[in-house]
HTML snippet that shows the backbone in 3Dmol.js (N, CA, C, O; Angstrom):
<script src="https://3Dmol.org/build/3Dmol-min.js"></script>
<div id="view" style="width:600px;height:400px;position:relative"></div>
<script>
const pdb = `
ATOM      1  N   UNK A   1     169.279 125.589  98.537  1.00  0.00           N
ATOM      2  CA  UNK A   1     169.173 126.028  97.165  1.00  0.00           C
ATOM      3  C   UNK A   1     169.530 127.511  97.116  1.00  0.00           C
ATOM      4  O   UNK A   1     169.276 128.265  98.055  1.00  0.00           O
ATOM      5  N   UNK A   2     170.067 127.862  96.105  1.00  0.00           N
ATOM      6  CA  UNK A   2     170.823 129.088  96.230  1.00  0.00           C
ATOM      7  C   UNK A   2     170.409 129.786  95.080  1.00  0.00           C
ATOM      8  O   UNK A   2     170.588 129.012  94.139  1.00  0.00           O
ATOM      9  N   UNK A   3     169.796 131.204  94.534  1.00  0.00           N
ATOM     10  CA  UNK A   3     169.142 131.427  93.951  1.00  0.00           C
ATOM     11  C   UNK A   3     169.596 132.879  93.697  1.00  0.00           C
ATOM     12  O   UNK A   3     169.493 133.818  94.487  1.00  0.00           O
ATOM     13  N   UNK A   4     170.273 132.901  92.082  1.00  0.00           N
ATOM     14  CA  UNK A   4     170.641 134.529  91.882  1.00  0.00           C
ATOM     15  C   UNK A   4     169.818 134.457  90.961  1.00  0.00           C
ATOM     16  O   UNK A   4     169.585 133.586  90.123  1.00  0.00           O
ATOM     17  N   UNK A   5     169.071 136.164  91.330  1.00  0.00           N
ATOM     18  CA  UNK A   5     168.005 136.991  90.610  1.00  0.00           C
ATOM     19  C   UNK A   5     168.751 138.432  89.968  1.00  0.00           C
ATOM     20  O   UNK A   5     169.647 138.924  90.654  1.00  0.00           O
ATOM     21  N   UNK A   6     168.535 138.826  89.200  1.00  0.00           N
ATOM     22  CA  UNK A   6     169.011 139.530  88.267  1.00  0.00           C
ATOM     23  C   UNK A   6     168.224 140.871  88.417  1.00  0.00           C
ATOM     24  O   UNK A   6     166.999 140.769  88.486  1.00  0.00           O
ATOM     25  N   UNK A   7     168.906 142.395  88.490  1.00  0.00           N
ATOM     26  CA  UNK A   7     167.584 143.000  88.361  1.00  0.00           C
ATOM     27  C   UNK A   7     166.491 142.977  87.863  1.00  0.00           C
ATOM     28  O   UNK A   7     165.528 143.143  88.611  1.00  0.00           O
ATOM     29  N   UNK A   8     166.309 142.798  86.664  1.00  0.00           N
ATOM     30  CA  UNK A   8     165.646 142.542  85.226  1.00  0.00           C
ATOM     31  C   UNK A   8     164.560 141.280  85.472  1.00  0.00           C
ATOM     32  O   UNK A   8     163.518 141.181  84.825  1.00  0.00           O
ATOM     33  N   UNK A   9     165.041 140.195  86.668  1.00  0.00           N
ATOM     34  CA  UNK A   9     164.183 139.167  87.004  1.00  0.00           C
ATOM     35  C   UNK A   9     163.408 139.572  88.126  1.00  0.00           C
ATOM     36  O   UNK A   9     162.384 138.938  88.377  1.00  0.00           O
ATOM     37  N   UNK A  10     163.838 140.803  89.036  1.00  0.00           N
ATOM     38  CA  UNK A  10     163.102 141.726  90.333  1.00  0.00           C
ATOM     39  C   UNK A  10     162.083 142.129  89.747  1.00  0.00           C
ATOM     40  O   UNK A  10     160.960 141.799  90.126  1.00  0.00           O
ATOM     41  N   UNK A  11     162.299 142.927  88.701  1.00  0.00           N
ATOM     42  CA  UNK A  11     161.549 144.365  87.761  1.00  0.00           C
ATOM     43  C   UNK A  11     160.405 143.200  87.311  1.00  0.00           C
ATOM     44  O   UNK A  11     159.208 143.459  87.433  1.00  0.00           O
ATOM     45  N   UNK A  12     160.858 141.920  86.792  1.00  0.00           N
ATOM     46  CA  UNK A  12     159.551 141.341  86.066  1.00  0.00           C
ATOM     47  C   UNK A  12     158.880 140.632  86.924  1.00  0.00           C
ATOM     48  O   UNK A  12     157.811 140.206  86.486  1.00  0.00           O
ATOM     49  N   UNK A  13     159.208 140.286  88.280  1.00  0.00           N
ATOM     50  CA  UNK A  13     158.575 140.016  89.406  1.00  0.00           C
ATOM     51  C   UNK A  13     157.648 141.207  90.179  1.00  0.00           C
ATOM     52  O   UNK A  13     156.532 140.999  90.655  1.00  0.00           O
ATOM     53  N   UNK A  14     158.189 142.179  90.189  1.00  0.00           N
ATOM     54  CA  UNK A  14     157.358 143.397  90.674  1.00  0.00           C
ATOM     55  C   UNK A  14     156.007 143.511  89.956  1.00  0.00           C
ATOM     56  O   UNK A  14     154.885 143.478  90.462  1.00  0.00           O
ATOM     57  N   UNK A  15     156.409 143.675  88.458  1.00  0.00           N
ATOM     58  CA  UNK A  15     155.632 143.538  87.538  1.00  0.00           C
ATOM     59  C   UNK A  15     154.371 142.593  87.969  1.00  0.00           C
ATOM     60  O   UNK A  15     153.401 142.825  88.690  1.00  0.00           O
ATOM     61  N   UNK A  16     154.570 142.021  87.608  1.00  0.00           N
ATOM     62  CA  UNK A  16     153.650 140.721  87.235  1.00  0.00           C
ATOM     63  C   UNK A  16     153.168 140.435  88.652  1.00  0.00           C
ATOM     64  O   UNK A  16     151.978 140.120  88.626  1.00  0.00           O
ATOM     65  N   UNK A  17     153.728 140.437  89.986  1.00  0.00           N
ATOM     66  CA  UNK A  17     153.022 140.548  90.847  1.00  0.00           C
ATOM     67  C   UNK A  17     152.070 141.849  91.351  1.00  0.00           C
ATOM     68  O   UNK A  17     151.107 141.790  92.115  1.00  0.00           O
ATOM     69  N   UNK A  18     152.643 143.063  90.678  1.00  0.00           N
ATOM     70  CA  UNK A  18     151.162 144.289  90.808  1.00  0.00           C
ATOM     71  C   UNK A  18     150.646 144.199  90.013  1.00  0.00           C
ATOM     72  O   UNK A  18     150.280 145.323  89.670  1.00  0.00           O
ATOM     73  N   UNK A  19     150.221 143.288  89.204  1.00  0.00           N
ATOM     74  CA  UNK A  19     149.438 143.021  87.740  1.00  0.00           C
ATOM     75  C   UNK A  19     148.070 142.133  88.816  1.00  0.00           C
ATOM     76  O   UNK A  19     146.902 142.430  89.068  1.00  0.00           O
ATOM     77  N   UNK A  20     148.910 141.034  89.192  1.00  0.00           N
ATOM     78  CA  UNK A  20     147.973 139.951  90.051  1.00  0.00           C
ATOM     79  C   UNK A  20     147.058 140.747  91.293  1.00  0.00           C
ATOM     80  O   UNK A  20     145.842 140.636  91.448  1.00  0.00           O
ATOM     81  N   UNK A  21     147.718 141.328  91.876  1.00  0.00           N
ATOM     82  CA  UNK A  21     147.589 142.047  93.445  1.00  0.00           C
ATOM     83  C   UNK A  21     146.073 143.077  92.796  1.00  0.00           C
ATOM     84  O   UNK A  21     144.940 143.165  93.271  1.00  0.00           O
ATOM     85  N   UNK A  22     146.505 143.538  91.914  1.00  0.00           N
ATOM     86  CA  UNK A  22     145.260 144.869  91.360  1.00  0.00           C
ATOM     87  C   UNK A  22     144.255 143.645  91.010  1.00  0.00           C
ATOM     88  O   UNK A  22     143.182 143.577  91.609  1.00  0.00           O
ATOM     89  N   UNK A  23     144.686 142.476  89.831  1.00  0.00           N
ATOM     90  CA  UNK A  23     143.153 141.522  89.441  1.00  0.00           C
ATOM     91  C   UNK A  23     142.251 141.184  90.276  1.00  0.00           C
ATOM     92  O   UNK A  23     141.032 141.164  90.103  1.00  0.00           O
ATOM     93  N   UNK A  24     143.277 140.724  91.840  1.00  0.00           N
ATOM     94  CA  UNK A  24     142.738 139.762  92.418  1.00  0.00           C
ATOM     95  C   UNK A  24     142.172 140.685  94.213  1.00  0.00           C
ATOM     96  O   UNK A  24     141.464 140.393  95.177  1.00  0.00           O
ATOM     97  N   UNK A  25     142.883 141.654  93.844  1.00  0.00           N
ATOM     98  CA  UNK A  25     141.970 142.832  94.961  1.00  0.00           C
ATOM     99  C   UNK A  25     140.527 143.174  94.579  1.00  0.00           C
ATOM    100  O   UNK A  25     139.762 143.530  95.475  1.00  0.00           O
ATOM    101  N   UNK A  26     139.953 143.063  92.872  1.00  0.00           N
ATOM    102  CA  UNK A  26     138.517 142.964  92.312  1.00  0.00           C
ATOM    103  C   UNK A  26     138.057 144.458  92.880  1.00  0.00           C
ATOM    104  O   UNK A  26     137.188 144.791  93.686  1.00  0.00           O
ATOM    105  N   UNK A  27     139.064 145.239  92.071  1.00  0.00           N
ATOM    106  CA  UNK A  27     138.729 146.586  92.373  1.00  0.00           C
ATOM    107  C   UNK A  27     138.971 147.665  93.967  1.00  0.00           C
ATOM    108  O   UNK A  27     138.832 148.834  94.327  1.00  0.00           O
ATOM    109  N   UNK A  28     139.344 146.529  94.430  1.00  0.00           N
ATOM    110  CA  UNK A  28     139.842 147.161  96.269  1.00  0.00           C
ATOM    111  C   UNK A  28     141.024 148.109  96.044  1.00  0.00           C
ATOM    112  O   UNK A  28     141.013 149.242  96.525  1.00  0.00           O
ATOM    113  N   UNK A  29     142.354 147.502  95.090  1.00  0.00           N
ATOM    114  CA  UNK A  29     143.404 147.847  95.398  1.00  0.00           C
ATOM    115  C   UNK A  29     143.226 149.306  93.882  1.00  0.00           C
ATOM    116  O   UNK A  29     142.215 149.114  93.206  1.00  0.00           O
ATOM    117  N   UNK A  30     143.875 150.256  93.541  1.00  0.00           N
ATOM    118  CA  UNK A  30     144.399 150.564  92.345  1.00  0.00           C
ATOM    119  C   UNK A  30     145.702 150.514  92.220  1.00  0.00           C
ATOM    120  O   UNK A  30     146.564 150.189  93.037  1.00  0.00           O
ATOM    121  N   UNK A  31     145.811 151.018  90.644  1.00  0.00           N
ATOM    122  CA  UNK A  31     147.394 150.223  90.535  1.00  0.00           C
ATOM    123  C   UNK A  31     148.215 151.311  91.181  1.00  0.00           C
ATOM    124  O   UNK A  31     149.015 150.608  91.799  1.00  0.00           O
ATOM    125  N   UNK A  32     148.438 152.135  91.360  1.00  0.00           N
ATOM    126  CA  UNK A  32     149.378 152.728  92.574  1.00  0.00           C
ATOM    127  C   UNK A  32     149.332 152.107  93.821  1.00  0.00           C
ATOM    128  O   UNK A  32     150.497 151.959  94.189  1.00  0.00           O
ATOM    129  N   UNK A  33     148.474 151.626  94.735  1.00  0.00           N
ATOM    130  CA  UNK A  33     148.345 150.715  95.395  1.00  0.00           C
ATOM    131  C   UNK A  33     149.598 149.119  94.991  1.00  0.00           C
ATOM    132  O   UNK A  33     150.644 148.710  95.496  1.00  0.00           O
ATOM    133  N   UNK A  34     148.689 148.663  93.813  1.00  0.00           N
ATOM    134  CA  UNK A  34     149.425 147.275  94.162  1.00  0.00           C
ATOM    135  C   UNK A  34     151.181 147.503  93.473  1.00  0.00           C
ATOM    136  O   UNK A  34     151.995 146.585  93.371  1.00  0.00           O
ATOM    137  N   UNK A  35     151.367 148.606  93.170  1.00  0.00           N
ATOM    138  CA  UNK A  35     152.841 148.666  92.072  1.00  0.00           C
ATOM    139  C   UNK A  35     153.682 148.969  93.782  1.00  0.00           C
ATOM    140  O   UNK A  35     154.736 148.492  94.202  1.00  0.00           O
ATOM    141  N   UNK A  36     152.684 149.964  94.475  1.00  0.00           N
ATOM    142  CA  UNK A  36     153.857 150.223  96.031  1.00  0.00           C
ATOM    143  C   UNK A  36     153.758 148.505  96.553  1.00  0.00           C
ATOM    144  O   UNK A  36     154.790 147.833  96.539  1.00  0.00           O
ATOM    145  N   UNK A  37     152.704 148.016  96.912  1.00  0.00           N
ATOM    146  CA  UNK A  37     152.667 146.752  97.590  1.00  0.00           C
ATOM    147  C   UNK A  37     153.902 145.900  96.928  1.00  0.00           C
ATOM    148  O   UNK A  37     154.894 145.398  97.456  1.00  0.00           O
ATOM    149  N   UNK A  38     153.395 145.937  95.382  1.00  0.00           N
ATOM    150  CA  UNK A  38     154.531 144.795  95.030  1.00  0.00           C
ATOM    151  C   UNK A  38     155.835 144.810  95.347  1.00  0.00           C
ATOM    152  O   UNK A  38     156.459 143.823  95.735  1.00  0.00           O
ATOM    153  N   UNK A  39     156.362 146.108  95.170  1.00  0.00           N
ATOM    154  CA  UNK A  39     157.679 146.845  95.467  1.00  0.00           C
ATOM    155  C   UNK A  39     158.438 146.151  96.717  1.00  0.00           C
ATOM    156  O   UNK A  39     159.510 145.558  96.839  1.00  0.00           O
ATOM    157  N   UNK A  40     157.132 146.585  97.791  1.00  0.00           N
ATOM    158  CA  UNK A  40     157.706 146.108  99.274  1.00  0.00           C
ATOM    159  C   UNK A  40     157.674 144.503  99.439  1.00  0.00           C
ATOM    160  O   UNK A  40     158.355 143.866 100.242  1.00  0.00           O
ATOM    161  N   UNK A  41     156.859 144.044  98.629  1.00  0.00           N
ATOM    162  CA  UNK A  41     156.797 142.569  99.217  1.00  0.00           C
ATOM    163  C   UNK A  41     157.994 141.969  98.388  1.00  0.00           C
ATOM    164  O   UNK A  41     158.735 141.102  98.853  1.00  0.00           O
ATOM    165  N   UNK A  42     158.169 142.667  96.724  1.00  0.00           N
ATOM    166  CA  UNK A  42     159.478 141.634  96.525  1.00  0.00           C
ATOM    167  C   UNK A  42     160.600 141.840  96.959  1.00  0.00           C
ATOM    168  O   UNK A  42     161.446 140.977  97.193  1.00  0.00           O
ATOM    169  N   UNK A  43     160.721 143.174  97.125  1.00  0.00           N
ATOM    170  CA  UNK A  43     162.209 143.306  98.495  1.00  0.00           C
ATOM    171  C   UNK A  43     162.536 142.913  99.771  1.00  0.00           C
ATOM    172  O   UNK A  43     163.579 142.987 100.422  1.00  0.00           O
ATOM    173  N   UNK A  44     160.652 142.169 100.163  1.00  0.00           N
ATOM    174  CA  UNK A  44     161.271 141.487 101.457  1.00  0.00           C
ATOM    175  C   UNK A  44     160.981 139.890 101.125  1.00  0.00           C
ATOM    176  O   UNK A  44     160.413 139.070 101.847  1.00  0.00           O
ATOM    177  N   UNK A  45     161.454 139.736 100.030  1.00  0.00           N
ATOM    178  CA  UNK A  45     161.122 137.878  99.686  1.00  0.00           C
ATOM    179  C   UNK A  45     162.442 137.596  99.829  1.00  0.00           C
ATOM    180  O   UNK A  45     163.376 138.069  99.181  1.00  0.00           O
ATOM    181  N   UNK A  46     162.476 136.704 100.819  1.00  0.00           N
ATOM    182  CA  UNK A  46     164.349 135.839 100.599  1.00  0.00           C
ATOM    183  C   UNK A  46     164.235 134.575  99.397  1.00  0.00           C
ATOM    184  O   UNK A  46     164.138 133.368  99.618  1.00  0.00           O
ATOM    185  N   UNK A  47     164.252 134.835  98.903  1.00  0.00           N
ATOM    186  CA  UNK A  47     164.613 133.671  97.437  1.00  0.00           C
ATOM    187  C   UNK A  47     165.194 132.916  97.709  1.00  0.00           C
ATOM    188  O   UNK A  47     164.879 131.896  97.094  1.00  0.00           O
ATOM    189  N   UNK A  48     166.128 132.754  98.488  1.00  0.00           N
ATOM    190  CA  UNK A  48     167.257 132.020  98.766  1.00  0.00           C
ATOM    191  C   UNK A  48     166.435 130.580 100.045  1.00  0.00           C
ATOM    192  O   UNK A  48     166.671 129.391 100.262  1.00  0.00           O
ATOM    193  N   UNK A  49     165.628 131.419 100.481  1.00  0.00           N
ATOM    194  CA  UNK A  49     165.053 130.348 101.471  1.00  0.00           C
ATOM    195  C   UNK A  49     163.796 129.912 101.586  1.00  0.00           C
ATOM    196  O   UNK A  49     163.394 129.012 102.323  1.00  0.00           O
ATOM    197  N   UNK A  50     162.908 130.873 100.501  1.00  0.00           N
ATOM    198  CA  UNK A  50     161.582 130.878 100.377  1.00  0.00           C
ATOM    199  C   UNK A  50     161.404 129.886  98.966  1.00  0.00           C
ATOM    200  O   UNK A  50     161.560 130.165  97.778  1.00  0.00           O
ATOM    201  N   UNK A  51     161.145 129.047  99.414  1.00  0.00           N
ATOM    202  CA  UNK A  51     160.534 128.234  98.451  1.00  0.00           C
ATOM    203  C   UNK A  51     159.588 128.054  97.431  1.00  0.00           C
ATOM    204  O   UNK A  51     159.585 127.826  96.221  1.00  0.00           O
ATOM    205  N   UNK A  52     158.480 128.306  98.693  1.00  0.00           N
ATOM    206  CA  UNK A  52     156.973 128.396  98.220  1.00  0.00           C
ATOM    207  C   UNK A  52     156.458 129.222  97.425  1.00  0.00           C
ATOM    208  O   UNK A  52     155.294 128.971  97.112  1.00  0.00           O
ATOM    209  N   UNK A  53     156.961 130.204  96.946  1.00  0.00           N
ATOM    210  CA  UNK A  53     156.867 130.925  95.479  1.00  0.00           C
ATOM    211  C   UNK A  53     157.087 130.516  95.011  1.00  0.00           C
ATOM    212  O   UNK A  53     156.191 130.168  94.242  1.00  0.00           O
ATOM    213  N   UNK A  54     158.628 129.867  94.674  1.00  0.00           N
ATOM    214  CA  UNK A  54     159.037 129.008  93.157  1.00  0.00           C
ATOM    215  C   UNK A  54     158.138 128.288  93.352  1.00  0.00           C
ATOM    216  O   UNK A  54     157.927 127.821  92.232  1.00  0.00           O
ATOM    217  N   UNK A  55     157.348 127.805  94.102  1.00  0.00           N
ATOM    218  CA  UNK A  55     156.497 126.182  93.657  1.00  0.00           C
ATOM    219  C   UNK A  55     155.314 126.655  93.712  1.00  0.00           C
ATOM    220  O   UNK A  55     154.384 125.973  93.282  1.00  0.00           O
ATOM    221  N   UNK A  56     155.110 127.816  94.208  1.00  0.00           N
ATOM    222  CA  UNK A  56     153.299 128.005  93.941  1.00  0.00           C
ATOM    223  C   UNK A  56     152.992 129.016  93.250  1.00  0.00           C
ATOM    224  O   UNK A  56     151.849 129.145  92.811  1.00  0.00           O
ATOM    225  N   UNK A  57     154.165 130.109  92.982  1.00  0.00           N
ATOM    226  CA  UNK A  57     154.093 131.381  91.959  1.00  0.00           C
ATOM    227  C   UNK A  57     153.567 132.271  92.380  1.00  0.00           C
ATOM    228  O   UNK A  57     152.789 132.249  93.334  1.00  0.00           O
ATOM    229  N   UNK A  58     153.956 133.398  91.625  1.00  0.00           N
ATOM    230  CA  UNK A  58     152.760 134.964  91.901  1.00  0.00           C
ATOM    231  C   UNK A  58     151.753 134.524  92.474  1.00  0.00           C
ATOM    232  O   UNK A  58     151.560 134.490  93.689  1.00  0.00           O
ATOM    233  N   UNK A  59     150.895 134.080  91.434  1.00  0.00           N
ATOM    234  CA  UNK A  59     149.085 134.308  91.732  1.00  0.00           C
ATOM    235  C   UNK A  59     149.213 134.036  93.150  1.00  0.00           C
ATOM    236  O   UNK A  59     148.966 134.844  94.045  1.00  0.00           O
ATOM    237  N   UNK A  60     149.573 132.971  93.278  1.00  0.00           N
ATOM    238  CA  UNK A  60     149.264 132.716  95.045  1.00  0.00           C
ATOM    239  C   UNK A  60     149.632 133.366  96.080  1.00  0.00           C
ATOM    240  O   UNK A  60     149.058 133.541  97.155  1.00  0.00           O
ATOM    241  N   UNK A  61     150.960 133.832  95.570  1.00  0.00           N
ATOM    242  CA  UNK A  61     151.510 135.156  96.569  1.00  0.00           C
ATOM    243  C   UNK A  61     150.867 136.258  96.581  1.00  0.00           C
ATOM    244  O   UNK A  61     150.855 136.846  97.663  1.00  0.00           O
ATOM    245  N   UNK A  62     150.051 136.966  95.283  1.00  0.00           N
ATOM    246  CA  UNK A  62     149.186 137.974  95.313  1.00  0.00           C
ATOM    247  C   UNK A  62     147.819 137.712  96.461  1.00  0.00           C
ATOM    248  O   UNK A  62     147.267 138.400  97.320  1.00  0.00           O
ATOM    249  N   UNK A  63     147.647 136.260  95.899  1.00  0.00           N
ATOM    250  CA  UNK A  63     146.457 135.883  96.778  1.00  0.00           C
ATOM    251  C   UNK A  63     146.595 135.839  98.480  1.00  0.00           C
ATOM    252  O   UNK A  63     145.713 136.254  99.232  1.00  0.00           O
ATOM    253  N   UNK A  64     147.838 135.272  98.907  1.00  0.00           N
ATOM    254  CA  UNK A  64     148.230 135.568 100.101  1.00  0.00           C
ATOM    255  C   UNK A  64     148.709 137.068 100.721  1.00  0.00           C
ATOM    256  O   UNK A  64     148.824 137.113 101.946  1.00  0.00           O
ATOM    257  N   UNK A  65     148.962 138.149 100.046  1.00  0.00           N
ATOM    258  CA  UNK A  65     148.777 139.351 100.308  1.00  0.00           C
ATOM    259  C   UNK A  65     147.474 140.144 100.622  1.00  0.00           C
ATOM    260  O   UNK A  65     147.139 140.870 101.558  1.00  0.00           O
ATOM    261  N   UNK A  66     146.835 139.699  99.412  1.00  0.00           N
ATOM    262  CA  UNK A  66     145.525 140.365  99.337  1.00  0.00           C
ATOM    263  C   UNK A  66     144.408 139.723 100.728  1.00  0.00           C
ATOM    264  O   UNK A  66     143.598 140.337 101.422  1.00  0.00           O
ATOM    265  N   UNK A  67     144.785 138.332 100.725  1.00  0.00           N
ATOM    266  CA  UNK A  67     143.848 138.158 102.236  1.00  0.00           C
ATOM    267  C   UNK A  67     144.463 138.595 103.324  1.00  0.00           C
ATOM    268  O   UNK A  67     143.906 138.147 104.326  1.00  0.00           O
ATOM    269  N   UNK A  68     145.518 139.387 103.605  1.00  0.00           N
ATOM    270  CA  UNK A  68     145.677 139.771 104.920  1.00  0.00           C
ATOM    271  C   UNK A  68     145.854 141.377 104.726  1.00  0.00           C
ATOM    272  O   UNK A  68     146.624 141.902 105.530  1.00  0.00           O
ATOM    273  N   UNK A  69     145.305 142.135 103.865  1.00  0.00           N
ATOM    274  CA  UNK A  69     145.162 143.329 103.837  1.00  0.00           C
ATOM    275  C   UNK A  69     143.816 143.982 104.459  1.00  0.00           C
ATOM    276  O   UNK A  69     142.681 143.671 104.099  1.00  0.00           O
ATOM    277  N   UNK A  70     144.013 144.577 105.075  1.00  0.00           N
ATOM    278  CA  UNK A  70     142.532 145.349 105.841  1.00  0.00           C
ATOM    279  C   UNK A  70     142.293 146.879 104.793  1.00  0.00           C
ATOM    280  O   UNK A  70     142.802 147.989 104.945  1.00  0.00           O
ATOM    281  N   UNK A  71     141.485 146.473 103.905  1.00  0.00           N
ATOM    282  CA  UNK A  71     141.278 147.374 102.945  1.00  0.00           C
ATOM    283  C   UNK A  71     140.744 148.649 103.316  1.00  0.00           C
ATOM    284  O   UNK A  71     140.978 149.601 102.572  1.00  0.00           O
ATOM    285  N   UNK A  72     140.057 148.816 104.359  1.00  0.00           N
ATOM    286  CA  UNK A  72     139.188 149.566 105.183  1.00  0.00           C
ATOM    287  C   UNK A  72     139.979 150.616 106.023  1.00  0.00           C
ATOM    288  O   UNK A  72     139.424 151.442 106.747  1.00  0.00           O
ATOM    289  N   UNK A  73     141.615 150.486 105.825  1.00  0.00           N
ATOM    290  CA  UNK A  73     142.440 151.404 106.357  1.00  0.00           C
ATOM    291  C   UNK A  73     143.382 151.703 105.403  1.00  0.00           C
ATOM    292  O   UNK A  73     144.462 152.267 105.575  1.00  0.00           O
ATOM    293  N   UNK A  74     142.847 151.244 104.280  1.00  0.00           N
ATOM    294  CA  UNK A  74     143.818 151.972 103.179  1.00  0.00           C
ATOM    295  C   UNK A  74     143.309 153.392 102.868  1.00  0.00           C
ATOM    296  O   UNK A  74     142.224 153.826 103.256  1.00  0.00           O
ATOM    297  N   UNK A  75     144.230 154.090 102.106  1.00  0.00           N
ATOM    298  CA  UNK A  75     143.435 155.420 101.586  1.00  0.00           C
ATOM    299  C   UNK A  75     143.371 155.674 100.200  1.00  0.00           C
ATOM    300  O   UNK A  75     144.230 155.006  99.624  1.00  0.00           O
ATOM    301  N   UNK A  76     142.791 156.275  99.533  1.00  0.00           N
ATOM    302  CA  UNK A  76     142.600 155.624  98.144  1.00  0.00           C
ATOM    303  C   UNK A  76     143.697 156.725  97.597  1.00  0.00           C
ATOM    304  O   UNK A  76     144.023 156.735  96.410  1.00  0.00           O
TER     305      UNK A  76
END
`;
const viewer = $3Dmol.createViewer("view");
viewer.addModel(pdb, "pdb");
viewer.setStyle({}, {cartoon: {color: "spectrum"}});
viewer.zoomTo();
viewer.render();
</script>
C-alpha cells in the first residue's frame, strides 16, 4: 500500500498527535514536551509500511509513546 501525505496532512498529524501525547501523559508531559515528541515521532513514521496507525490511529500511538517514556529523566 502506497501512501502520499501532504504537508498539510503531517502538520495535522503532528497536531493532533501532541494534543493526545499532553491528554494522555495526565499532566507528566507539557505541551512543549509533547509538540517536540510529536514532531520526532511523525518524521520517523513510514506510512508507506506502517499500518497500524491507519488501523488503530493517534490515540493509540500517543498511548504507545507515552508507555515507553521514562518521565523521571525528562526535564521540565
Amino acid at each position: 500500500m502506497n501512501i502520499t501525505l501532504t504537508e498539510g496532512d503531517l502538520d495535522s498529524l503532528e497536531k493532533e498527535l501532541s494534543l493526545a501525547l499532553a491528554r494522555f501523559s495526565l499532566g507528566k508531559l507539557n505541551i512543549k514536551q509533547s509538540e517536540d515528541l510529536a514532531r520526532v515521532a511523525i518524521k520517523n513514521v513510514d506510512f508507506s509500511s506502517n499500518s497500524a496507525l491507519a488501523h488503530k490511529g493517534i490515540n493509540w500511538y500517543a498511548k504507545e509513546i507515552i508507555d515507553v517514556i521514562d518521565f523521571n529523566l525528562l526535564s521540565c
